[in-house]
KEMI-422943 format. One record per residue: x, y, z of N, C-alpha, C, CB in turn. Coordinates in steps of 0.02 Angstrom, whole numbers, plus 50000, padded with zeros to 5 digits. Each point is the difference from the previous one (the first is absolute). Glycine has a CB too. Layout:
! KEMI-422943
n_x|n_y|n_z|ca_x|ca_y|ca_z|c_x|c_y|c_z|cb_x|cb_y|cb_z
X|Y|Z|X|Y|Z|X|Y|Z|X|Y|Z .
...
***
This chain:
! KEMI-422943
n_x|n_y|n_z|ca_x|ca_y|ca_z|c_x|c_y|c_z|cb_x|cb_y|cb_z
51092|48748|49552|49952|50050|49974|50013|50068|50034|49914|49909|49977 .
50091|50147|49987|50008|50065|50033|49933|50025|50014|50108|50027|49945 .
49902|50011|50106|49938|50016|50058|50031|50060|49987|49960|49905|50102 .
49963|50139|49881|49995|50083|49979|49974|50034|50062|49971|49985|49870 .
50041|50065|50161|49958|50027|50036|49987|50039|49988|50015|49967|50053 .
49914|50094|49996|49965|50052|49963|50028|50030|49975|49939|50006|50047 .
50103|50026|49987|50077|50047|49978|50005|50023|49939|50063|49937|50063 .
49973|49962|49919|50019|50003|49931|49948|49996|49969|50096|49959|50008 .
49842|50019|49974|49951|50019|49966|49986|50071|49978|49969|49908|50052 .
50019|50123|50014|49985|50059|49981|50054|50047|49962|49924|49979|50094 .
50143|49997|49936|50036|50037|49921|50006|49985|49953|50047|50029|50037 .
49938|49888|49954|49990|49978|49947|49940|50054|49935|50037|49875|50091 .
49912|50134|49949|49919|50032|49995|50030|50062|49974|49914|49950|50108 .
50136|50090|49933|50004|50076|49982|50063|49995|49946|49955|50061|50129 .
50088|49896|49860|50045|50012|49939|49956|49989|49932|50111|49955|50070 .
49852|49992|49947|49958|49979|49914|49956|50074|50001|49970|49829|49996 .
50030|50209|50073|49934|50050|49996|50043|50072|49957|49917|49952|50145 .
50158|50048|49901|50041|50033|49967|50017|50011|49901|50029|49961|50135 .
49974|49962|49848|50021|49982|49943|49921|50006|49930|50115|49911|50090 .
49831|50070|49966|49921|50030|49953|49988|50074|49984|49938|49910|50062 .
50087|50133|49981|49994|50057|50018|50032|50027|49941|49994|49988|50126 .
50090|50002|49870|50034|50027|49950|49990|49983|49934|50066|50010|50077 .
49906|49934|49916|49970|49960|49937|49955|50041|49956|50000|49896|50069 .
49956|50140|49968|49938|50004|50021|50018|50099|49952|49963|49879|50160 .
50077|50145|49860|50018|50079|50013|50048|49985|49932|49996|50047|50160 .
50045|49903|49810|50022|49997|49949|49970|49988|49952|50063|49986|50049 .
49890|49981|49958|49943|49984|49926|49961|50045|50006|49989|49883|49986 .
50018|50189|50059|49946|50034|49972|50037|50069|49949|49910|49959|50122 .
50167|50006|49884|50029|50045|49970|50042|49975|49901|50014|50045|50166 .
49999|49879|49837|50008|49951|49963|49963|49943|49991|50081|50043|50020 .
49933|49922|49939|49972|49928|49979|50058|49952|50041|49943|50033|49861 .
49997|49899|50158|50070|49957|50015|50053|49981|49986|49948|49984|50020 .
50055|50040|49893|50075|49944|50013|50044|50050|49966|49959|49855|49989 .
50029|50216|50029|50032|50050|50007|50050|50011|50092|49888|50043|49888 .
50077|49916|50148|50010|50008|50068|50057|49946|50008|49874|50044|50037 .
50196|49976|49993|50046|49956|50013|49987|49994|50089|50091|50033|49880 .
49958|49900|50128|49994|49987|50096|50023|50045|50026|50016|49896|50014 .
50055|50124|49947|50023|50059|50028|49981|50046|50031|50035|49976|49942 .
49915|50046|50005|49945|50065|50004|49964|49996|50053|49984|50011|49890 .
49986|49923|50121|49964|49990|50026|50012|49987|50102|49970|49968|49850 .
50080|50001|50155|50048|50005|50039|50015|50069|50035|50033|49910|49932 .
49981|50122|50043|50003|50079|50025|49945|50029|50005|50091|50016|49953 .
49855|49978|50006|49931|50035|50026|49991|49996|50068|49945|49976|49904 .
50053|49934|50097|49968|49959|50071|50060|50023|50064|49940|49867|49922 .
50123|50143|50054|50054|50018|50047|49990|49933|50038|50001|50142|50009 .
50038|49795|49963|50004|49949|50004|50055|49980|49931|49875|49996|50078 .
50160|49932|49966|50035|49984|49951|50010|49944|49941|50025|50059|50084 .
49977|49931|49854|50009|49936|49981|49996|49945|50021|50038|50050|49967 .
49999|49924|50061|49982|49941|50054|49965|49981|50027|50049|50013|50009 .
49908|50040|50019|49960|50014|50036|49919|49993|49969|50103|50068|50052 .
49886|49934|49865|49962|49997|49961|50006|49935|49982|49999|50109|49977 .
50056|49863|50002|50003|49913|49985|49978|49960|50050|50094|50010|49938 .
49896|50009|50135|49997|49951|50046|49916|49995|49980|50113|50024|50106 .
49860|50013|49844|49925|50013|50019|49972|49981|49916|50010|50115|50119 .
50049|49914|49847|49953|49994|49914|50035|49994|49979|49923|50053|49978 .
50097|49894|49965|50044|49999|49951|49994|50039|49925|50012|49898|50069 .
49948|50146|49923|49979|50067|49961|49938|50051|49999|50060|49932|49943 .
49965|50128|50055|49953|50045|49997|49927|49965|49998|50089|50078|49944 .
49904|49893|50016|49926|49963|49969|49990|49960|50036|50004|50007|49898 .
50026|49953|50148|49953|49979|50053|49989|50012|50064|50013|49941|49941 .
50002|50142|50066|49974|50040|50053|49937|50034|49980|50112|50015|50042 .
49888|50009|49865|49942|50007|49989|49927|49958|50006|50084|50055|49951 .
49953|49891|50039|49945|49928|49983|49979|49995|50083|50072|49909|49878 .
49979|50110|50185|49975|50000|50061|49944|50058|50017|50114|49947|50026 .
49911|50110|49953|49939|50050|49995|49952|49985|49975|50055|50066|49996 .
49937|49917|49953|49937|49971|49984|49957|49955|50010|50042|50037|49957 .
50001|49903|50081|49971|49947|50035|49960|50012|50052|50084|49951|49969 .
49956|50092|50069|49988|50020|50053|49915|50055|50007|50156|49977|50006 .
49839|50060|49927|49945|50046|49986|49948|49940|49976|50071|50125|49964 .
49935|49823|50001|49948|49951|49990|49993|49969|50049|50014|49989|49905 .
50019|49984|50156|49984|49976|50054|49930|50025|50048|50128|49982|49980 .
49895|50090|50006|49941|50069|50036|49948|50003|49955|50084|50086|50051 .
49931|49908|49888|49921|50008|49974|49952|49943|49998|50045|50080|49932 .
49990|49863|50088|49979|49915|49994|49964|50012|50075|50116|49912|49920 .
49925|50098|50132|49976|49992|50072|49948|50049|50005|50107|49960|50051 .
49871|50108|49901|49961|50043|50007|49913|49992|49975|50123|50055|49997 .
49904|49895|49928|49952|49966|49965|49976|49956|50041|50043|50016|49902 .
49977|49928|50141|49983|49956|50013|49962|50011|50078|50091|49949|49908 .
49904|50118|50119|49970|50020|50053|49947|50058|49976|50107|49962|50075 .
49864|50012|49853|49938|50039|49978|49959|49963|49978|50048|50084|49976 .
49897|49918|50049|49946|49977|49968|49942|50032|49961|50037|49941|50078 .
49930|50029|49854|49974|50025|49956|49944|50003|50031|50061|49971|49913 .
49884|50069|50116|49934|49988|50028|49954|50054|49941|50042|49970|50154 .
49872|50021|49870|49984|50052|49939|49980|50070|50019|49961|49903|49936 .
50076|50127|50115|49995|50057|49993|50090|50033|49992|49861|49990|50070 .
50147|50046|49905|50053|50051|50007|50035|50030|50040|49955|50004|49945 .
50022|49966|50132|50016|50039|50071|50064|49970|50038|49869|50023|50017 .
50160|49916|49951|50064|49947|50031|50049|50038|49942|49940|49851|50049 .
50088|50222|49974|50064|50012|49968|50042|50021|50051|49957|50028|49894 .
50024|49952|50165|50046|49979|50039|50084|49978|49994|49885|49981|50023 .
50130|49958|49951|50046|49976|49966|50048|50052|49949|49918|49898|50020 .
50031|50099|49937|50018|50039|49952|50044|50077|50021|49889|49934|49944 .
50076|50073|50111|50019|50068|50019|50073|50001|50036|49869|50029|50013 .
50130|49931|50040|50063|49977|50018|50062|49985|49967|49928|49972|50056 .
50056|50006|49885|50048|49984|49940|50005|50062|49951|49967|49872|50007 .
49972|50162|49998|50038|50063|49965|50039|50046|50046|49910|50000|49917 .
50078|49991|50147|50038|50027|50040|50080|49986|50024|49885|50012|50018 .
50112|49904|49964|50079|49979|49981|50039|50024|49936|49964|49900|50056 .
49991|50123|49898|50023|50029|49945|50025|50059|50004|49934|49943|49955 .
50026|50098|50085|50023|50060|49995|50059|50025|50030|49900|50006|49985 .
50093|49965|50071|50074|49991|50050|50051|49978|49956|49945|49961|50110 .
50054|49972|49841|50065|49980|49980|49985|50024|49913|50034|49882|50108 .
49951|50176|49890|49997|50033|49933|50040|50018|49947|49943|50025|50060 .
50098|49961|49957|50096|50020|49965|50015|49885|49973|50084|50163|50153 .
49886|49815|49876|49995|49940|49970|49944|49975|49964|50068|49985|50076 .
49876|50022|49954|49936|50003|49943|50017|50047|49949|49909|49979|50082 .
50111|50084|49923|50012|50026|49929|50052|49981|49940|49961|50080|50071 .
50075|49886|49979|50070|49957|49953|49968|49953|49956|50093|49995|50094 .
49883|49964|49954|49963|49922|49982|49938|50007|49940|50019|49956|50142 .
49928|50113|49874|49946|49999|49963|50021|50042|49938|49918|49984|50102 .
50133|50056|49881|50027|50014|49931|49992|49987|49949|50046|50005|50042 .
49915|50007|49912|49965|49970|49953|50044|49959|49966|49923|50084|49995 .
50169|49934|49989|50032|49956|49977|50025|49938|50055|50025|50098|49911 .
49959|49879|50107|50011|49950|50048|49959|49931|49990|50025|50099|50074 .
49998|49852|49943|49928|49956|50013|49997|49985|50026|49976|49977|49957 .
50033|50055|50096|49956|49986|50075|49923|50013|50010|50107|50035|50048 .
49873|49987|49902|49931|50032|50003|49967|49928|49972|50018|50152|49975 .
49995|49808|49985|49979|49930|49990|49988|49951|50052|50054|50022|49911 .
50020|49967|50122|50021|49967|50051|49958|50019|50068|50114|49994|49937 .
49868|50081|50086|49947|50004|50040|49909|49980|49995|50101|50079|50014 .
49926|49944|49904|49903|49968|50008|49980|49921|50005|49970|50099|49914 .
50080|49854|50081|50016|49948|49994|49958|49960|50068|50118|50041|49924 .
49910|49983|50141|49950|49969|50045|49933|50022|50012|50089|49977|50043 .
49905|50103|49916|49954|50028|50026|49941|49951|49965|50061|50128|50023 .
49964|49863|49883|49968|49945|49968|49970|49952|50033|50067|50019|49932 .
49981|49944|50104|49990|49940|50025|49951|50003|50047|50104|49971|49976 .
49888|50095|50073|49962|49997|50043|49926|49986|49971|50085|50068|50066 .
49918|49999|49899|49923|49986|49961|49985|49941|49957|49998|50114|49993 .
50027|49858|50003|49988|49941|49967|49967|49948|50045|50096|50028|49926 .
49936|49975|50154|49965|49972|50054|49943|49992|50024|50070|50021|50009 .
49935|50088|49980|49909|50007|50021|49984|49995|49934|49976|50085|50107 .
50032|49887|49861|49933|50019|49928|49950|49967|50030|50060|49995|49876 .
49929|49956|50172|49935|49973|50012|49942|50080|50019|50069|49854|50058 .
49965|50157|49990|49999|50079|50027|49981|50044|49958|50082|49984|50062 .
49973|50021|49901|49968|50077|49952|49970|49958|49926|50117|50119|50043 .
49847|49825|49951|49950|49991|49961|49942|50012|50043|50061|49925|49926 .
49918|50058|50136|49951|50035|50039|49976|50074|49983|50049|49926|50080 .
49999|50101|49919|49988|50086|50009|49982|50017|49917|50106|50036|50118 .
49918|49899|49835|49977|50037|49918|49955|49957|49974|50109|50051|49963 .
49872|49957|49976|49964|49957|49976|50045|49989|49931|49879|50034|50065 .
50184|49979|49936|50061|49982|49939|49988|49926|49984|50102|50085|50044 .
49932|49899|49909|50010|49948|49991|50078|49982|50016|49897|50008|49924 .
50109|49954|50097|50086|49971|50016|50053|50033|49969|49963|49893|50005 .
50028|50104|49935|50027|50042|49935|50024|50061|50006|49928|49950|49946 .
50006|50075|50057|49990|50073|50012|50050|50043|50056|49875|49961|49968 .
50095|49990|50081|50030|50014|50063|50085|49990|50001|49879|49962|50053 .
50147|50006|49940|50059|49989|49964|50031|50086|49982|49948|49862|49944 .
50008|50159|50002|50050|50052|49968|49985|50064|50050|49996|49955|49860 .
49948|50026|50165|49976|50066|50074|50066|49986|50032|49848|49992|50041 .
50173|49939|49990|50042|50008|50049|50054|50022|49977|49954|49928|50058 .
50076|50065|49897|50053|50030|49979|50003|50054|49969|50024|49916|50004 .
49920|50135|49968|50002|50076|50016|49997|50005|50055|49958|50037|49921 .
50019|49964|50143|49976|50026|50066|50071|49989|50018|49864|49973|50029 .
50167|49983|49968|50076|50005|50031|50063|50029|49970|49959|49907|50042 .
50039|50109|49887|50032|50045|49946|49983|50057|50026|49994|49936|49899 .
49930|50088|50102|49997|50061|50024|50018|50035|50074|49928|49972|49915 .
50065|49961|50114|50036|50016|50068|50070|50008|50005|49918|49943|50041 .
50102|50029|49945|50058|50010|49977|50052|50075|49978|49935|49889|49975 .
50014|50123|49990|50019|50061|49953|49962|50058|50038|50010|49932|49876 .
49936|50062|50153|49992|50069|50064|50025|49982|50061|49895|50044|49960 .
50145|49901|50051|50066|49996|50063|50045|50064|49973|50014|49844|50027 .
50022|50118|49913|50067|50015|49968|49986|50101|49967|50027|49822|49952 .
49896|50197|50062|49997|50060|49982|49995|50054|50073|49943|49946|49876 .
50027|50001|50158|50015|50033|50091|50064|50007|50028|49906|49946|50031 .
50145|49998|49947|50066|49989|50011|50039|50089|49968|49985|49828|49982 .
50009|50171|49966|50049|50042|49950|49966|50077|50004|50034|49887|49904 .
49898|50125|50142|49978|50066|50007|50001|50009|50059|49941|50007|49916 .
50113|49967|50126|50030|49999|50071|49952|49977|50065|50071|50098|49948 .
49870|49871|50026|49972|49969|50056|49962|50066|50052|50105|49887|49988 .
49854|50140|49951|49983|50052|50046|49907|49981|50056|50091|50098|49881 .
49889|49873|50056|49947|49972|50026|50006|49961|50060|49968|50006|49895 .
49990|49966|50148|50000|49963|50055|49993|49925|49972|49951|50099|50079 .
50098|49837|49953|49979|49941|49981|49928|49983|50007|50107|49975|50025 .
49863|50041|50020|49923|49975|50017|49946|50014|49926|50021|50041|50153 .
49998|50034|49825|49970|50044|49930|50021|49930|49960|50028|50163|50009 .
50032|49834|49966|50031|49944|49966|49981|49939|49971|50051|50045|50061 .
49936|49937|50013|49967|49922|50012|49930|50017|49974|50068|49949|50118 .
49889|50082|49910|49927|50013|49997|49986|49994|49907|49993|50095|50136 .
50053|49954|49839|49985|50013|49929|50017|49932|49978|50024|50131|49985 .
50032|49823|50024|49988|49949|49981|49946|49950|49993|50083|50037|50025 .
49910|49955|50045|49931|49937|50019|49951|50035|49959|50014|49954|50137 .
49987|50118|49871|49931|49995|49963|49990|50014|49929|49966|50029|50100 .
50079|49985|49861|50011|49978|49928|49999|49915|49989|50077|50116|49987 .
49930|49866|50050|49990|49925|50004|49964|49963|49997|50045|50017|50033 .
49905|50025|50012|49948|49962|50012|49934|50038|49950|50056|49959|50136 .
49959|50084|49859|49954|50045|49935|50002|49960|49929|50037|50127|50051 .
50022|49850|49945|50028|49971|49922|49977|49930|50011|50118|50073|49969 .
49874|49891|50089|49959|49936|50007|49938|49999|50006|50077|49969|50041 .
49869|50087|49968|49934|49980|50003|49972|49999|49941|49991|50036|50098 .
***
């Protein structure tokens, strides 16, 4: 068995960081499968080889980017809790604050032609589906009802992320978060 050390990890860490980067700066200029390794290769200033040891195509460095951005919004969801006031956007805030920092990939990913915008609401779904015990407390919906609440409230979130994203993030995440929870919680009483 080969034994890695930090070393190699960590260059391991900064070539895939190298190879996201250029990925990342080419799709904001083309579509993927306009983008050759080649191309791609020279952005990162790295070589062929050097890309196979890691992905066997473009598309599943994307599919790593993206994994990697659902990982963060899963671990972000899952350290929030639904309570009935509006004041735990805590979380929320933190995560819009990972957003804003890695904004050149949230803006890739949340692109209206993409479907990544599916694929993210996906756990967010799931979460609420958890608390529905939770946020049937806070309404007097019917299951039903609540249902199509949760999935505007997260469409719309969604879509004033992806409108904070593309008007350069001028607002503060905390503003962000706040307007969320509390469109949220307004649309549930």
């Amino acid at each position: 068995m080969l034994h890695t050390t930090g070393k190699e990890n960590q260059r391991v860490r900064l070539t895939k960081t190298l190879f996201k980067t250029a990925l990342i700066q080419l799709l904001s200029e083309k579509k993927i499968h306009e983008i050759t390794i080649q191309e791609l290769c020279q952005k990162a200033e790295l070589n062929r080889t050097t890309f196979y040891k890691h992905y066997q195509n473009i598309r599943d460095l994307l599919d790593e980017i993206e994994n990697e951005t659902l990982e963060r919004s899963t671990l972000c969801l899952e350290q929030t809790k639904i309570e009935k006031e509006a004041s735990v956007t805590t979380p929320l805030f933190h995560y819009l604050c990972y957003i804003r920092d890695n904004s050149d990939t949230y803006r890739l990913l949340l692109n209206p032609s993409n479907d990544f915008n599916r694929k993210l609401l996906a756990p967010a779904t799931d979460f609420l589906k958890k608390q529905s015990e939770t946020l049937s407390q806070l309404t007097e919906l019917t299951e039903t009802s609540l249902t199509y609440y949760q999935e505007y409230i997260l469409s719309g979130s969604v879509a004033l992320i992806r409108n904070w994203l593309f008007n350069g993030t001028i607002e503060s995440p905390e503003l962000i978060a706040s307007m969320i929870y509390e469109i949220a919680v307004k649309l549930l009483k």
